[in-house]
N, C-alpha and C positions, 0 to 999 in steps of 0.2 A: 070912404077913405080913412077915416076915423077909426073906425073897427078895425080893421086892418092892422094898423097901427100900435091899438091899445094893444090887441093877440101879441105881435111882436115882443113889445116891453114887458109883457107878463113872460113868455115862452125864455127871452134873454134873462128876466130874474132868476127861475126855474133853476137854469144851467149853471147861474155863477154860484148859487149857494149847495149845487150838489157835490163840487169839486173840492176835493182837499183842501190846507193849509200849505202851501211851497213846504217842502223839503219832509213831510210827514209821511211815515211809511205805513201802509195800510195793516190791521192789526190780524194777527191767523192765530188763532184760538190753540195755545199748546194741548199732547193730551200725553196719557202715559207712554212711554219708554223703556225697554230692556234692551242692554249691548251686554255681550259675553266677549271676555278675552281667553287665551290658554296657552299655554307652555309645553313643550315637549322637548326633555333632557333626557336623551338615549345613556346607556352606562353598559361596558362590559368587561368579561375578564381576557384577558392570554396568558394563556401556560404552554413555555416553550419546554418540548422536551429536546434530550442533544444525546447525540452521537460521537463517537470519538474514533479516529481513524490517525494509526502514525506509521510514519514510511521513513525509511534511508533515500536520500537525494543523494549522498556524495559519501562512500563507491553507489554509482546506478544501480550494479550488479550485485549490489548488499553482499561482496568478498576482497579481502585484503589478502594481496603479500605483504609478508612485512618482511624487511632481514631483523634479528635481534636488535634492540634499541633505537629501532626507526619508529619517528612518532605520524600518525597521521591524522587529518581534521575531518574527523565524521558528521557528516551532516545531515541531519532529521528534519521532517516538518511532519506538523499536528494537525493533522485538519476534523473543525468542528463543524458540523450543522444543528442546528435550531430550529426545530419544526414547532411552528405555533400551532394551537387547537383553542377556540377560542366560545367561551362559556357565558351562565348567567349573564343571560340579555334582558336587559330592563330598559323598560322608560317610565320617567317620575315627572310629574311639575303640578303647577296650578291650574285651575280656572275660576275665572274671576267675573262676577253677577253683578251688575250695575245698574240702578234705578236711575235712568237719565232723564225721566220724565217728568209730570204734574200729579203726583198723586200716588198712594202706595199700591204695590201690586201683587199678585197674588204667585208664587210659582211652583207651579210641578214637579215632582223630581227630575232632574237632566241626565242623559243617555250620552254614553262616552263610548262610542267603538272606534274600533280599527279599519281601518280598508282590506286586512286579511282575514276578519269577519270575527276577532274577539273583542270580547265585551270591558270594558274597564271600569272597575268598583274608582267612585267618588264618594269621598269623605269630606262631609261639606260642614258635621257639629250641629245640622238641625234636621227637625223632622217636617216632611212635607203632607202636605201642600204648608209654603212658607211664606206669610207677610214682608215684604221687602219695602219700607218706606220712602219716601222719598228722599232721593240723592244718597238712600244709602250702598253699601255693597256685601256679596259673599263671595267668601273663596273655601273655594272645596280644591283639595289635595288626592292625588293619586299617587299611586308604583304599582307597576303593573309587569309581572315577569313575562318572557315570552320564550318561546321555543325555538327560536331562531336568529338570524342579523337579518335577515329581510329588511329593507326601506319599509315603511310606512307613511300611512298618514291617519290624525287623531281625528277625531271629529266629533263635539259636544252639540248636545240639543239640546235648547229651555224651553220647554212649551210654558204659557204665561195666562193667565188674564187679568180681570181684576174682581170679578164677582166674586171669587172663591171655589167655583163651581164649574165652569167651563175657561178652558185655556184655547184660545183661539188663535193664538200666537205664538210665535218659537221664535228664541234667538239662539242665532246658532255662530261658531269657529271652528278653524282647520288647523292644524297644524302639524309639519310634513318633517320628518326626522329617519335618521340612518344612520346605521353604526359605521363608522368609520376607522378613527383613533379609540383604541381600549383604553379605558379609563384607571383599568388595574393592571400591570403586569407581574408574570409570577417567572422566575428564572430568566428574565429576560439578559442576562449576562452571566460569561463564565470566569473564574479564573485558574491560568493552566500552569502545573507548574511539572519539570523534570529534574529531581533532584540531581542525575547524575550529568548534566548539561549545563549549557549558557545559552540564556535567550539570545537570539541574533535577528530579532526583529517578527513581525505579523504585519497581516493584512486581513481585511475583514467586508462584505460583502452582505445588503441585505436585498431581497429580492421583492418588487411588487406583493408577493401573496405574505408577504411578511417573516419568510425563510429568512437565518441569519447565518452564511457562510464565514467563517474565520478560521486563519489558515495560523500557525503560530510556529517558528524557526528555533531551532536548536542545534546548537554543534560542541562537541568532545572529541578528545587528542585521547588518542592511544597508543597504545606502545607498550610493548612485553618484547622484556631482557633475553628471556630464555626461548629457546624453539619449541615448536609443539603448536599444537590445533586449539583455537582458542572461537568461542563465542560470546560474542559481545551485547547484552541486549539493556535496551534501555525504556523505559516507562514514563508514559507522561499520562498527568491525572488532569481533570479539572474539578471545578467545586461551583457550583451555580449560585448566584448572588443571593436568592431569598429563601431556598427551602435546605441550603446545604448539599444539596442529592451531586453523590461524587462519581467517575466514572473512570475508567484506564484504558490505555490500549499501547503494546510494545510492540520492538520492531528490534530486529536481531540482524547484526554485521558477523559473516564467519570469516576468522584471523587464520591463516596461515602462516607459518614464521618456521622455514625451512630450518631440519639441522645438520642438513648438511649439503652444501654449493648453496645454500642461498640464494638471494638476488640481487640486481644493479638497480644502482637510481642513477639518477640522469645528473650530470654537473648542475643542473640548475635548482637541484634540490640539495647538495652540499652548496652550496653560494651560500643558499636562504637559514640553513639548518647550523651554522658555527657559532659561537659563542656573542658574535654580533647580529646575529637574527635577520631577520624577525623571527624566523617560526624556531617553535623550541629547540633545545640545544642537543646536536647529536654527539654522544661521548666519542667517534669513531675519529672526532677531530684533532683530539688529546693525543692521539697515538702519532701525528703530524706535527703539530704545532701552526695554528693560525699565522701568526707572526715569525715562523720560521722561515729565512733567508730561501729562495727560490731559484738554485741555482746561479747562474752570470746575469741574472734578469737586471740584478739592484732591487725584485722587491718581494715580499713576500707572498706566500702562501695564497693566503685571501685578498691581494691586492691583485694577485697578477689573475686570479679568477675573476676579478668583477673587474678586469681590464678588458672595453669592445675590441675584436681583434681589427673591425677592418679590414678584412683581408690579409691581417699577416699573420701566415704559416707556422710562427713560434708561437703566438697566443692560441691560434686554433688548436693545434698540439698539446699546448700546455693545460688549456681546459678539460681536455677529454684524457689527458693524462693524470690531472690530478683525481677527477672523478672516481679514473680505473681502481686508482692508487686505492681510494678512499673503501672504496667496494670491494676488495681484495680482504682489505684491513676488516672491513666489516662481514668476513666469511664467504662471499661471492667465488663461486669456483671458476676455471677459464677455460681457454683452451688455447692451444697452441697458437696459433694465431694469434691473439691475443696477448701472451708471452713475448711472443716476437715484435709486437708493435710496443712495449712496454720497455723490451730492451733495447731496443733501436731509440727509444723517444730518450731515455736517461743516458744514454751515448751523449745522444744529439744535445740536451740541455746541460750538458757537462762542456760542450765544445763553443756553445754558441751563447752571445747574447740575442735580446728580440732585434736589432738592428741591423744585425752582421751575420743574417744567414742566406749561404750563396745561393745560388735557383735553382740546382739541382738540387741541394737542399731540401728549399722551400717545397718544392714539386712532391718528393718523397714523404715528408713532415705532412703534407693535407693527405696523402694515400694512407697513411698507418693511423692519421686523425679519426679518417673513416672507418676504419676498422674498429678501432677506439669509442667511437658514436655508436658506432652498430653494437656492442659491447654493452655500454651502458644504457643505452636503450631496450638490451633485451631482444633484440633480432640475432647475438649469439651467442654464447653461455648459455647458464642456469634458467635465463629467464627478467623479468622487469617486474621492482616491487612497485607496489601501488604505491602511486603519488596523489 
């Protein structure tokens, strides 16, 4: 029983003193180490080249009548495109050799390709096989041009040991890059200009594949005094922000400006066209007087045209009668009908004010009105000048 016993307390000694110290972590023998890091900064160019295209918006039909001394607001738009072609693809950065281990190690030169199967020259300032001590590092530098934007991916290898003689290890990193954003742009903006214009505004438009659409507005008042066939053309340039490279493109309005019968414009363009505006000033109005008394109306000239008729018979009359007047005055030729609705209206505006005209009147007054509209509209005479 003794025996027994003694075995026990020997076998229990055994155990307590093979066991650690509480809280003591067991010791693992450090040995050499290499980590590689590496960088990849894509870079490239766009050079936008451009186009230039200009049109008439306003006549559609790029032709004016005009009667003498009718002005009208020609309207252009400039439209540009910008086609990118996009160059010199490069990727640059570092990588970076770190002795993380216990002791200096030995390393081989490192291999840098691509995953589209080119090689990339590293500039690292030493020659191998190269002593790397401990905790210290290199950094070798690359650029590296390429043929394309293709996506990539880098990928460096150390093979390493420590004899000097055999590298049994490699460390290695990835790193994945894509041209995206160009780093340089070359004419990537225009500027447009039309000397014989006023800008009237743009719009502008860039597209997924990096196309840049802009549209740019121009508008000029013309007007020739004397009759005769006129062409109007005008030019717009632009000039690219970094290389200067200029470009033109015109757009021609053909002017008609009868000499003889002429054409009508509508009362709603003598309204706008009198010394009070807005739109420029027609001299045809001088020969009336704006401010001249308007028959029994009480008021003048330009008040009783920008008077809403409403329905009454004198003002509808008196609009399409002053218009005729004005078109007559401005060389417009007629026709008898037109005579007769002219002489019946200056009867009528002699006898009557707008309040006090009887309904047989009134009835009569919208019949010769219409004639009067048809008139100044150009469904009969000479014809209807562009407005």
């Amino acid at each position: 029983m003794r025996h027994w016993y003694s075995i026990f307390l020997a076998l229990g000694f055994l155990a307590a003193c093979s066991q650690s110290p509480q809280g003591a972590k067991p010791q693992v023998a450090a040995g050499p180490a290499v980590t590689v890091e590496k960088t990849a900064n894509p870079s490239f160019k766009r050079t936008y080249t451009w186009t230039i295209k200009k049109r008439v918006t306003d006549p559609a039909t790029g032709f004016l009548l005009l009667a003498p001394g009718q002005s009208y607001l020609v309207k252009y738009a400039v439209d540009l495109v910008g086609t990118p072609k996009d160059t010199d693809f490069k990727v640059e950065g570092t990588v970076t050799i770190q002795n993380t281990g216990v002791g200096p190690v030995v390393l081989k030169a490192p291999t840098d390709t691509l995953s589209t199967g080119e090689s990339v020259s590293l500039s690292c300032g030493v020659s191998f096989p190269y002593t790397l001590s401990e905790g210290a590092s290199l950094a070798c530098t690359y650029s590296q041009l390429l043929p394309d934007g293709q996506a990539r991916t880098n990928t460096v290898a150390v093979p390493w040991g420590t004899d000097g003689t055999t590298f049994p290890n490699t460390a290695s990193a990835q790193k994945a890059f894509s041209f995206t954003a160009p780093t340089q742009v070359v004419d990537g903006s225009v500027n447009v200009a039309d000397p014989s214009a006023t800008p009237a505004g743009s719009n502008s438009n860039i597209t997924p594949e990096g196309i840049i659409s802009k549209t740019y507005f121009f508008e000029r008042w013309v007007r020739f005094e004397a009759c005769g066939e006129y062409r109007v053309e005008n030019t717009a340039t632009f000039t690219t922000n970094t290389t200067g490279t200029q470009g033109s493109a015109s757009a021609t309005v053909a002017v008609s400006v009868p000499c003889q019968g002429g054409c009508t414009l509508t009362q709603g363009y003598w309204k706008t066209h009198s010394r009070y505006g807005p739109a420029p000033y027609d001299p045809n109005w001088a020969r009336i007087g704006e401010d001249t008394a308007f028959y029994l109306s009480g008021q003048t000239y330009y008040r009783v045209l920008w008077t809403s008729p409403r329905g009454n018979a004198y003002y509808i009359l008196a609009h399409q009668f002053i218009a005729a007047k004005l078109n007559r005055l401005n060389g417009a030729g007629t026709t008898p009908a037109v005579d007769a609705a002219l002489a019946w209206a200056e009867s009528f505006f002699n006898s009557y004010a707008p309040g006090s005209v009887p309904a047989d009147q009134a009835s009569q007054a919208k019949a010769y009105a219409a004639t009067l509209d048809q008139y100044n509209n150009g469904l009969i005479g000479p014809g209807h000048c562009s407005e």
